[in-house]
C-alpha positions as CSV (number, residue, x, y, z in Angstrom):
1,X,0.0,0.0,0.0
2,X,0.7,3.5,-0.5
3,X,0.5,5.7,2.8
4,X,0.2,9.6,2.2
5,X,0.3,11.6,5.5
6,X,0.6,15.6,6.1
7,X,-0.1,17.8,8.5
8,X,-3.1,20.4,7.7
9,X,-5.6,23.1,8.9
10,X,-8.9,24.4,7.0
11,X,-10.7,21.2,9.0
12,X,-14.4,22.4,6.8
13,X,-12.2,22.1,3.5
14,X,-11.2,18.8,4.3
15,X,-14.3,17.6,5.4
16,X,-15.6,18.8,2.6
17,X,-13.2,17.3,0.3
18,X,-14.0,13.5,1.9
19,X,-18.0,14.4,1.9
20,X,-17.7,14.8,-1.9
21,X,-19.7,11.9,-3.3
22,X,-18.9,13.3,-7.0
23,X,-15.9,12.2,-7.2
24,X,-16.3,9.1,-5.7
25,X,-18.5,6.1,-6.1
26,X,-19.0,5.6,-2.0
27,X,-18.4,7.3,0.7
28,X,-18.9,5.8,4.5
29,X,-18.0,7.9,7.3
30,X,-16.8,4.9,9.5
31,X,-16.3,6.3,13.2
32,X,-15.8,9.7,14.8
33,X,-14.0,9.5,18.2
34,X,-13.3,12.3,20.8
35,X,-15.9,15.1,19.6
36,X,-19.6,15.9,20.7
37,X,-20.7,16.2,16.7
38,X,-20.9,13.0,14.9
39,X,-20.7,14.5,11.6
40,X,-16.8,15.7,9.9
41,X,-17.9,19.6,9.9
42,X,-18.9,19.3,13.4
43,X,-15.8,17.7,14.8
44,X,-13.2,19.3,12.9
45,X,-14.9,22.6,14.4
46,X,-14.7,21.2,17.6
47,X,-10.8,20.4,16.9
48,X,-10.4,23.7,15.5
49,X,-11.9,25.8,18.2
50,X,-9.6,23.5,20.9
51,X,-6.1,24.0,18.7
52,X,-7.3,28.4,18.6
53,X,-8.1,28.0,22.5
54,X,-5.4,26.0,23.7
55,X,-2.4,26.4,21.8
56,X,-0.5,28.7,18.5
57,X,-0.9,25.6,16.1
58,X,-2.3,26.4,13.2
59,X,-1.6,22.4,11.3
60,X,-3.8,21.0,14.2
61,X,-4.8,18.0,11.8
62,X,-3.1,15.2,10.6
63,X,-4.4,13.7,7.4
64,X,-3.5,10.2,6.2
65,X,-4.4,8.3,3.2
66,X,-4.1,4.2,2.9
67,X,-4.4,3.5,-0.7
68,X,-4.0,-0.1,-1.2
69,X,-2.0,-1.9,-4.1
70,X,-5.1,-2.9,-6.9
71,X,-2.4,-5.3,-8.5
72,X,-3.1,-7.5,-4.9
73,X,-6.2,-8.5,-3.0
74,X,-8.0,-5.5,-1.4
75,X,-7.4,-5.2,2.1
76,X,-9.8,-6.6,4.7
77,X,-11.6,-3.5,7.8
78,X,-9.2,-5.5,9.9
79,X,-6.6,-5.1,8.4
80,X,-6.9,-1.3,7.9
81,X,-7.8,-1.4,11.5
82,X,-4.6,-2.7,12.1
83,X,-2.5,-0.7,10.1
84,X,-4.3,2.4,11.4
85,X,-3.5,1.1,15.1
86,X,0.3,0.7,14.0
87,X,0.7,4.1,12.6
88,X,-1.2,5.5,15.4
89,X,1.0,4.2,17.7
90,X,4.7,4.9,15.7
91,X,3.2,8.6,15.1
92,X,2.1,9.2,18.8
93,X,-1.4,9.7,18.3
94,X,-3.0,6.8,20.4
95,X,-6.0,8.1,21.9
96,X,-6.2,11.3,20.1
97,X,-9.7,12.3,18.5
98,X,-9.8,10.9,15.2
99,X,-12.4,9.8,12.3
100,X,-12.2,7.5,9.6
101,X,-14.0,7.7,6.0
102,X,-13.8,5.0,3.6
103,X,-14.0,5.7,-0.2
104,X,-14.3,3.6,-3.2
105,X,-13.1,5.5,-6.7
106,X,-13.0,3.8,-9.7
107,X,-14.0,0.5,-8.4
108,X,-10.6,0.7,-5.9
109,X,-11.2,1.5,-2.0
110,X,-9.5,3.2,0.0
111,X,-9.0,5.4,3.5
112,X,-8.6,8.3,4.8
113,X,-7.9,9.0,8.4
114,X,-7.5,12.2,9.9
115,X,-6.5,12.7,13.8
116,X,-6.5,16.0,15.9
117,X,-2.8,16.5,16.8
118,X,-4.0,18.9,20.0
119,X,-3.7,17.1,23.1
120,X,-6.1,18.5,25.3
121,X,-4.8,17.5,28.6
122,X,-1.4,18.6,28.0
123,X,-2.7,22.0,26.2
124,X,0.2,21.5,23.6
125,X,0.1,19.7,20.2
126,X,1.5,16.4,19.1
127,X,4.9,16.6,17.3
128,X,5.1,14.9,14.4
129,X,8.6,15.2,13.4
130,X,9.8,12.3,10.9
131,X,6.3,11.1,10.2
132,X,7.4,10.1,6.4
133,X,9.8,7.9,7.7
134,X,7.3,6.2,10.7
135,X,4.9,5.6,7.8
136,X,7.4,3.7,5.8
137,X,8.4,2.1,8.7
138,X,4.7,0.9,9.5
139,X,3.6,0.4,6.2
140,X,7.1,-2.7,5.7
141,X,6.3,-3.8,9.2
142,X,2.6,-4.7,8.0
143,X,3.7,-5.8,4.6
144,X,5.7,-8.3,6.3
145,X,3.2,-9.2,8.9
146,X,0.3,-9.2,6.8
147,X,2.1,-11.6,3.6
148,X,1.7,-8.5,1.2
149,X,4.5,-7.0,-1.3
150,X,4.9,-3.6,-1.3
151,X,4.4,-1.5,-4.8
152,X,7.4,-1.5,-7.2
153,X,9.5,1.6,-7.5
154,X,8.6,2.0,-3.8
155,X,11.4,4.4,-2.4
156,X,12.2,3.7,1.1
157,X,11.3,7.7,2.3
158,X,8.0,6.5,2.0
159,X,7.0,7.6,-1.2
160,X,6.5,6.3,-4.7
161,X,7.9,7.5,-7.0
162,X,5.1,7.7,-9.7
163,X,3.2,9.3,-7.0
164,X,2.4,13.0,-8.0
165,X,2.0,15.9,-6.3
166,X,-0.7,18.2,-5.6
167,X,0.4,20.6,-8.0
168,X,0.9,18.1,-10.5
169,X,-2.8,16.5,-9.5
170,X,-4.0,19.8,-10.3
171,X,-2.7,20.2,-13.2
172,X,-3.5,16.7,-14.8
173,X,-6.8,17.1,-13.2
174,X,-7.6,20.2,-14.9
175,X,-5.9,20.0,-18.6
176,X,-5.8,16.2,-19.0
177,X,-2.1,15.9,-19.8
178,X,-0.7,13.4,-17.4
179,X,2.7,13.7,-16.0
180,X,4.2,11.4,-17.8
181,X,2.7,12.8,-21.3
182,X,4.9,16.3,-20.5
183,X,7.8,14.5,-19.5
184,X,7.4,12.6,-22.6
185,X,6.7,15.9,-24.9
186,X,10.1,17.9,-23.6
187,X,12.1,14.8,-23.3
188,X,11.7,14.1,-26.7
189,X,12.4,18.0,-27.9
190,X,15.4,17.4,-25.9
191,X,17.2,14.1,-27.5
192,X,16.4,15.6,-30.9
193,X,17.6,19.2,-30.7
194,X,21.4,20.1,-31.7
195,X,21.1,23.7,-30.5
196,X,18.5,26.1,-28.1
197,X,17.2,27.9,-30.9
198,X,15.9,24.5,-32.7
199,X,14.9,22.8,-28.9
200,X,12.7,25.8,-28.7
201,X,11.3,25.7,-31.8
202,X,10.6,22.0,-31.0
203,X,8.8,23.2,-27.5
204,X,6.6,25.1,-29.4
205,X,5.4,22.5,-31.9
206,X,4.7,21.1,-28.8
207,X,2.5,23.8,-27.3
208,X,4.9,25.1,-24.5
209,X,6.0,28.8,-24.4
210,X,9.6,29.5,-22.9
211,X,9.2,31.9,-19.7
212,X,11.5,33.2,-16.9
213,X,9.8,33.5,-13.0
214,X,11.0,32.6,-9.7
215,X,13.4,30.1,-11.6
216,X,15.2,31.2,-14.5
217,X,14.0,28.7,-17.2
218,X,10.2,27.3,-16.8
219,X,7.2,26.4,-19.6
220,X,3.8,27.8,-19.7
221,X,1.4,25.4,-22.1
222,X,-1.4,26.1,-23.5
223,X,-3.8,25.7,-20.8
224,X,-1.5,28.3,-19.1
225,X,0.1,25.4,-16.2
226,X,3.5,26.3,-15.9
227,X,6.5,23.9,-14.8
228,X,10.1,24.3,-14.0
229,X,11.7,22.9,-17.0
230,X,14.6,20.7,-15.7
231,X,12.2,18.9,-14.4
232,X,10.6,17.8,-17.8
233,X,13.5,16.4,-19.2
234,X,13.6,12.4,-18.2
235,X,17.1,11.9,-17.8
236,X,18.9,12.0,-14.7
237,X,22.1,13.4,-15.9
238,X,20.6,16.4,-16.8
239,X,21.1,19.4,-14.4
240,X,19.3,23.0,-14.1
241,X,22.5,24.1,-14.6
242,X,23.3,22.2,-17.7
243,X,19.7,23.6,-19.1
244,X,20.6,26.8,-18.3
245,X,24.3,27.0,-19.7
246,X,22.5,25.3,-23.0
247,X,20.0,28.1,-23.4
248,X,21.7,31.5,-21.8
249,X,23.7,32.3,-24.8
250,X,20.5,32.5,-27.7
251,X,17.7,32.9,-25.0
252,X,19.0,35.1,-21.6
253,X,16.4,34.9,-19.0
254,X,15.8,39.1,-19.5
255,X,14.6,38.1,-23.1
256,X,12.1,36.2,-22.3
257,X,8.7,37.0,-20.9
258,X,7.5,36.6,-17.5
259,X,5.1,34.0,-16.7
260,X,1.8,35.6,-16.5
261,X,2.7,37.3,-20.0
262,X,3.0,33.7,-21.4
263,X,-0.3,32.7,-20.0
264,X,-2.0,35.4,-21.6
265,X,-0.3,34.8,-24.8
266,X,-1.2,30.9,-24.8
267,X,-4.9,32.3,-23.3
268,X,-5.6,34.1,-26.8
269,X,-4.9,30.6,-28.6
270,X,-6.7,28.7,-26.0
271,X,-9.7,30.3,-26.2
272,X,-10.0,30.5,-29.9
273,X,-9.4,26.8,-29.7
274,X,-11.6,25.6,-27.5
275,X,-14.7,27.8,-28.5
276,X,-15.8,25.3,-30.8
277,X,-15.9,22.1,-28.5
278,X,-16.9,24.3,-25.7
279,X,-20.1,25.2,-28.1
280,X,-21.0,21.5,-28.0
281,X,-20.6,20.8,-24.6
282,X,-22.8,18.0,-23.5
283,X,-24.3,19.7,-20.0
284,X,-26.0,16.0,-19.0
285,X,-24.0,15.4,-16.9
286,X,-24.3,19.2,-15.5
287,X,-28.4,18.1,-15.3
288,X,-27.6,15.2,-13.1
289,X,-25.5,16.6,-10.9
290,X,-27.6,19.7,-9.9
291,X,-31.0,17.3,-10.1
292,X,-28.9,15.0,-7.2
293,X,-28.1,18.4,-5.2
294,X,-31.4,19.3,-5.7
295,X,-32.6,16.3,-3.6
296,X,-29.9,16.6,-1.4
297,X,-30.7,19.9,-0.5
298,X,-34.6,19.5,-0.7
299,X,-34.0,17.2,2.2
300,X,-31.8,19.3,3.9
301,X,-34.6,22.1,3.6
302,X,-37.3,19.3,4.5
303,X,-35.1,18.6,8.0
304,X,-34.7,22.0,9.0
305,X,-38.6,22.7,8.0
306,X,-39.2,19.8,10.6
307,X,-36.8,21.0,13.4
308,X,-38.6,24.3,13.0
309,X,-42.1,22.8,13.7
310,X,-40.7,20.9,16.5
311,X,-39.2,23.5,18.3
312,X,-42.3,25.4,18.0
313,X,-44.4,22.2,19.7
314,X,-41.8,21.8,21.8
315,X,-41.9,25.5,23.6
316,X,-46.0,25.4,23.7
317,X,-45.4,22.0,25.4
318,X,-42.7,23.3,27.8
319,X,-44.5,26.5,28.8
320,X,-48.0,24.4,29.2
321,X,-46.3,21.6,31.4
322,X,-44.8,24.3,33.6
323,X,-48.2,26.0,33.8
324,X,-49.9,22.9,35.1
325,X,-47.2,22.6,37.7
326,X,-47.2,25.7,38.8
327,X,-51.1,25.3,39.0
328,X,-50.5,22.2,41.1
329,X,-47.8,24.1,43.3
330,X,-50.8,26.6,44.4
331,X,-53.5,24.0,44.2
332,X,-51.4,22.0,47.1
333,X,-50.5,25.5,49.2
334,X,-54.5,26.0,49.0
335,X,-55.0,22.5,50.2
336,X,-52.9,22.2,52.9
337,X,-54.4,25.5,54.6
338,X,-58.0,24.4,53.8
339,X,-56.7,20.9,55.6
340,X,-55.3,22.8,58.5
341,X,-58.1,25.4,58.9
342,X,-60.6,22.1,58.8
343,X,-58.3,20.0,61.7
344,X,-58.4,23.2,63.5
345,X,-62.0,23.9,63.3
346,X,-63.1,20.2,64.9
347,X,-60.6,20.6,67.2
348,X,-61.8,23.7,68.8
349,X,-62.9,23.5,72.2
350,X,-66.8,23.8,73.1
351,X,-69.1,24.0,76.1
352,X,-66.8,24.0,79.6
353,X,-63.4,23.8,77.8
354,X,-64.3,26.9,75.9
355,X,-65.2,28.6,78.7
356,X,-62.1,27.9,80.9
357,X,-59.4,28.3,77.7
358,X,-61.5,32.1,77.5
359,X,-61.2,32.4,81.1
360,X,-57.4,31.1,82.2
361,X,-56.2,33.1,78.8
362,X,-55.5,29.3,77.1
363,X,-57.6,30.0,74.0
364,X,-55.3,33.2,73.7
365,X,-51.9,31.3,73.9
366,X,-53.7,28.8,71.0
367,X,-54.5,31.5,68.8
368,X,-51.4,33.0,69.1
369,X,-49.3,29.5,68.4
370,X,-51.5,29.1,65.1
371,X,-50.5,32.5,64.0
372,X,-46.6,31.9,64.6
373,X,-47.4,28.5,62.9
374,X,-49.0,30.0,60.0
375,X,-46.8,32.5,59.3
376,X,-43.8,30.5,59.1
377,X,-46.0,27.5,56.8
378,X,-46.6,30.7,54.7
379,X,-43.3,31.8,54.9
380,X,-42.2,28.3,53.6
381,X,-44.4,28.2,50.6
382,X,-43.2,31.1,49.3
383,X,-39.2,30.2,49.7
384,X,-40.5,27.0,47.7
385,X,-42.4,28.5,45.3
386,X,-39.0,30.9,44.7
387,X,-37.2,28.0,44.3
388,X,-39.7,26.4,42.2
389,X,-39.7,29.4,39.5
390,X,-36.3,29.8,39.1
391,X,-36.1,26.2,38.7
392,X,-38.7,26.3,35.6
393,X,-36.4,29.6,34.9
394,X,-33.5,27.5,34.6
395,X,-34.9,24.7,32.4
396,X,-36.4,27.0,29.7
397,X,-33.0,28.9,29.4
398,X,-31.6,25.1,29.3
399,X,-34.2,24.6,26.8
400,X,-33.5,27.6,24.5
401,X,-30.1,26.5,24.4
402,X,-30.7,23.0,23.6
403,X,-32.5,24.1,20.7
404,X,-30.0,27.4,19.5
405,X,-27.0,24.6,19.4
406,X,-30.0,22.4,17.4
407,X,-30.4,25.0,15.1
408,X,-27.0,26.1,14.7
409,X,-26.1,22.1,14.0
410,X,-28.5,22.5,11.2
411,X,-27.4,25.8,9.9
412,X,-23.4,24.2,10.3
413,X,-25.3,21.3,8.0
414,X,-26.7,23.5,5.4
415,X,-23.4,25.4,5.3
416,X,-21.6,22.2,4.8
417,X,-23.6,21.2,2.2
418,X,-23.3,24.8,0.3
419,X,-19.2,23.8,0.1
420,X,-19.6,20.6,-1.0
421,X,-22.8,21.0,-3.8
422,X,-19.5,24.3,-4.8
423,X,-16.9,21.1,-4.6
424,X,-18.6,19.1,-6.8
425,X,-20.0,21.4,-9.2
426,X,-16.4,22.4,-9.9
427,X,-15.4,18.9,-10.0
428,X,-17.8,18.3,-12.6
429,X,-17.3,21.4,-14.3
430,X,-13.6,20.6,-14.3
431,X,-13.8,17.1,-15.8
432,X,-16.2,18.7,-18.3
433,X,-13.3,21.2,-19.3
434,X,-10.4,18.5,-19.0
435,X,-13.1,16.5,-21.7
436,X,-13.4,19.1,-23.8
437,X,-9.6,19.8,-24.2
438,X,-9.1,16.0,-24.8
439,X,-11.0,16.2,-27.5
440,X,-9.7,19.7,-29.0
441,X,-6.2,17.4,-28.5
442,X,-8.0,14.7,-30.7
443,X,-5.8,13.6,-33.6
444,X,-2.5,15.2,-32.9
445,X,0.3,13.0,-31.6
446,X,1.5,15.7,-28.8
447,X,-0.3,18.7,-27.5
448,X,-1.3,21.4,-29.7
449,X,1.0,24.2,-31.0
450,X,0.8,27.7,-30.9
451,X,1.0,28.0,-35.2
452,X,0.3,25.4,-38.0
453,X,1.1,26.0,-41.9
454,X,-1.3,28.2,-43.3
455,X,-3.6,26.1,-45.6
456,X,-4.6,27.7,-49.0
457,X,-7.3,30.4,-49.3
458,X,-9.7,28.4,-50.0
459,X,-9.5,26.5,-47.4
460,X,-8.7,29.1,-44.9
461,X,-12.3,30.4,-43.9
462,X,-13.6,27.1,-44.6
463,X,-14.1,25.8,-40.7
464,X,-11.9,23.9,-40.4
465,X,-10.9,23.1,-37.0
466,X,-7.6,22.3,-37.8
467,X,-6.1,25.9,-38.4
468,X,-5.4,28.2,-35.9
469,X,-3.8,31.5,-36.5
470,X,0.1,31.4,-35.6
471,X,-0.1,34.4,-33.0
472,X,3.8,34.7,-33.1
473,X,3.9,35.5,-36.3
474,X,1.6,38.2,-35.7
475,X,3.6,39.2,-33.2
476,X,6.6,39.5,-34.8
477,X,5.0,41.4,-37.7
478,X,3.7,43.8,-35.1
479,X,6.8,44.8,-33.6
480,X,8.6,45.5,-37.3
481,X,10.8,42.1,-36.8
482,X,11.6,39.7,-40.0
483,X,11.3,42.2,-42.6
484,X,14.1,40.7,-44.4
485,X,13.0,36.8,-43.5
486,X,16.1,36.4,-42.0
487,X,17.3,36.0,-38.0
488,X,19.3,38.0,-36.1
489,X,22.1,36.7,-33.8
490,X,20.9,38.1,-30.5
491,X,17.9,35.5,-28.9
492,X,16.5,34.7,-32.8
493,X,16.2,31.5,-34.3
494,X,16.0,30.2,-38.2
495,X,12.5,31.5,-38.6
496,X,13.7,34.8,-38.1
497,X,11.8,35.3,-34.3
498,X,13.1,37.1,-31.5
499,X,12.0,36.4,-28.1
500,X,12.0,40.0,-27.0
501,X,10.4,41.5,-30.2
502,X,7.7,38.8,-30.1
503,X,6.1,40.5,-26.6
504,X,7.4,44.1,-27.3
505,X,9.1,46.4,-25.0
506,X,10.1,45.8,-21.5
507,X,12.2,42.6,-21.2
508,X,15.4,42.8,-22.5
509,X,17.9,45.3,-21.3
510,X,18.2,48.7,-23.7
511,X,20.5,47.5,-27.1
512,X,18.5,50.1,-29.5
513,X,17.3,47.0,-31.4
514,X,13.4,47.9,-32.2
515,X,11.0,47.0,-30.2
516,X,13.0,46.7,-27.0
517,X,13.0,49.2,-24.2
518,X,14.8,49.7,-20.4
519,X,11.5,48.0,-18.7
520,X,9.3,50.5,-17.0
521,X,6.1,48.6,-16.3
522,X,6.6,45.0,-15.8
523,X,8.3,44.9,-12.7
524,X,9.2,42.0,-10.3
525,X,7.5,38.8,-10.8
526,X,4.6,39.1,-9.0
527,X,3.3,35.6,-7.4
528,X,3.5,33.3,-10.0
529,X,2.6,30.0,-9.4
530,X,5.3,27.5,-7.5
531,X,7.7,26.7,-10.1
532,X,7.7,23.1,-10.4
């Protein structure tokens, strides 16, 4: 199996993210342990509010997925138990709060654990230093135990090393191109260039755009990803240095345009591409998806509706039980002095008796001892009834909170359910897009380039979807380079392009060549994406 562990905050995103039933076949939220809510929103705001209170940590989760091997048997709920209590234990985390979701995606199943790293009783969070290494640890251990074989090209720091990145997810998820079809694409503009004008000519037939940022050399494609470009070239000997020595002399990093200048470049061919698959998107799958949160969150609506009503009964019923009682409370103060005045009238002295209580003052003393008596009986009832009322005081306030934390459960619920109808809609609305540029890719062996040959007249306006308009070439024309057809020896190439003339003035240093100035506007590189 193939552990993945990290340490996190943003608890709702996550909960979120392993709610989504979009993007996968099943989900089962297994167990939640150590929180009040049952639900992931409601515990990981439980966690949250604990790691804010009681300590500065701001990663207070830790997040681990157990994605079996499909090439072997799937793994038995024992045996995930087992291998959950295993890491739990090498990680330090026995007996912290934790939940467990299972998934199943693409007919394959899988887990996801996540654990609160704040120790409550110590007021401090859990360290997790070398957790990479536990995990490989762990994950041989139960190999071994458990008669399984652990996935080829396995390193031993615990990671694979086909496994990609979230950046690299992103960017597969969201254009289509896997990994391996970019390595593939510069790789092979590599092995078959002889110099740096012809590798990035051979980059562009490939749909990447040469581009400076945080690291001097790095490719923006069509979709407008960008990625470091050492990293793209499959062969080990290869150093950033080496790629940069190879391209400094004909392409210095101040000729070349910054990254978000590339991405609007590639944007303008992008666009113009994809308008004609976009125009026959299929939205069924749109339909279904917002017909399924439609029921989800008519249900939702139905349960609040229904907590609603039965608050309302619930308060007529609370204030009319504690009307009878207090009805009760006076009907039994009335009684008990109707008893008394009763036992007192057939006890009253007649005839002889009367006359000698009147006489030797006894009557008097009587009458006096009932008054004493009465006053403190009264006396009584009233400290009761005090006591009684701030008693029914105390349950409706206990009441009113019972049902405010009720209702904001539900309104945590519908909130929840907001993030993850916006998760999946993007999810579908992303796999739509990555669909759509699969099939604007349809038919050419590596991704499409920024310029084709320009077909006849005749067949230029004819629709086909096969042209697009080479926008370097209109470049070029528009900054009053190539007149001649020929190249010049500073950052041009056969075709006669320069790098710097192609996106006008402001990146190349002042040489009086046209088209390039001292820059004035462009500035620093302003938060570009992490060069990869």
């Amino acid at each position: 199996m193939i552990p993945f562990g990290t340490q996190r905050g943003l608890g709702q995103d996550l909960a979120t993210h392993l709610m989504n039933t979009h993007d996968n076949e099943h989900m089962e939220l297994v167990s939640v342990r150590g929180a009040v809510a049952k639900d992931l929103n409601g515990a990981f705001a439980e966690w949250e509010v604990q790691a804010h209170s009681m300590t500065k940590c701001r990663n207070y989760l830790y997040s681990l997925s157990i994605n079996p091997d499909p090439e072997q048997a799937p793994l038995t709920r024992d045996q995930y138990e087992d291998y959950i209590e295993r890491v739990e234990d090498k990680l330090g985390l026995t007996g912290q709060p934790r939940a467990i979701v299972f998934h199943i995606k693409n007919g394959r199943e899988h887990a996801h654990v996540v654990w609160s790293r704040i120790d409550a009783e110590a007021g401090k969070a859990v360290q997790m230093a070398f957790d990479r290494e536990k995990l490989m640890m762990v994950t041989r251990e139960f190999a071994l135990d458990h008669g399984l074989s652990l996935p080829q090209g396995y390193d031993r720091d615990g990671k694979s090393r086909d496994q990609l990145s979230l950046y690299e997810k992103a960017q597969q998820e969201k254009t289509g191109v896997t990994k391996e079809e970019r390595l593939a694409h510069v790789t092979e503009a590599w092995r078959q260039s002889d110099s740096a004008k012809t590798f990035v000519r051979a980059l562009e037939e490939r749909g990447y755009i040469l581009a400076t940022g945080k690291r001097p050399y790095v490719l923006v494609d069509i979709y407008g990803e960008m990625n470091a470009l050492p990293k793209l070239i499959a062969d080990k000997t290869i150093r950033a240095k080496d790629v940069q020595t190879f391209l400094s002399k004909d392409f210095p990093t101040d000729s070349l345009p910054k990254v978000e200048e590339a991405r609007k470049l590639t944007a303008q061919h992008r666009k113009a591409r994809e308008a004609f698959v976009k125009s026959q998107r299929n939205n069924e799958a749109l339909k279904v998806l917002q017909e399924k949160q439609a029921s989800r969150r008519e249900a939702v609506q139905k349960e609040a509706a229904t907590l609603k009503a039965r608050q309302a009964a619930e308060q007529m019923n609370l204030a009319a039980k504690q009307q009878d009682e207090l009805k009760t409370l006076e009907r039994r103060f009335k009684g008990e002095i109707e008893r008394i005045n009763h036992q007192r009238e057939a006890n009253k002295p007649t005839g002889l008796a009367a006359f000698l209580g009147r006489v030797t003052g006894v009557n008097f003393v009587i009458k006096k001892l009932q008054e004493r008596s009465d006053r403190m009986r009264a006396e009584a009832r009233r400290q009761e009834k005090i006591e009684f009322l701030e008693q029914q005081s105390s349950d409706r306030e206990e009441f009113a909170f019972r049902q405010r934390m009720q209702g904001l459960a539900q309104e945590r619920r519908s909130r929840a359910l907001d993030r993850l109808d916006a998760r999946e809609m993007r999810s579908v609305t992303t796999k739509m897009l990555r669909d759509e540029r699969a099939q604007g890719r349809d038919g050419f062996v590596h991704l499409p380039t920024l310029g084709r040959e320009r077909p006849p007249k005749e067949v230029e306006h004819s629709g086909d979807d096969g042209y697009y308009i080479d926008i370097h070439d209109h470049f070029t024309r528009a900054a009053g380079e190539g007149k001649e057809g020929g190249g010049g020896d500073d950052g041009g190439d056969s075709s006669g392009r320069d790098y710097r003339s192609v996106f006008g003035k402001g990146h190349g240093k002042n040489t009086g060549k046209p088209g390039i100035g001292k820059d004035k506007g462009s500035g620093k590189d302003k938060g570009e994406d992490i060069d990869r």
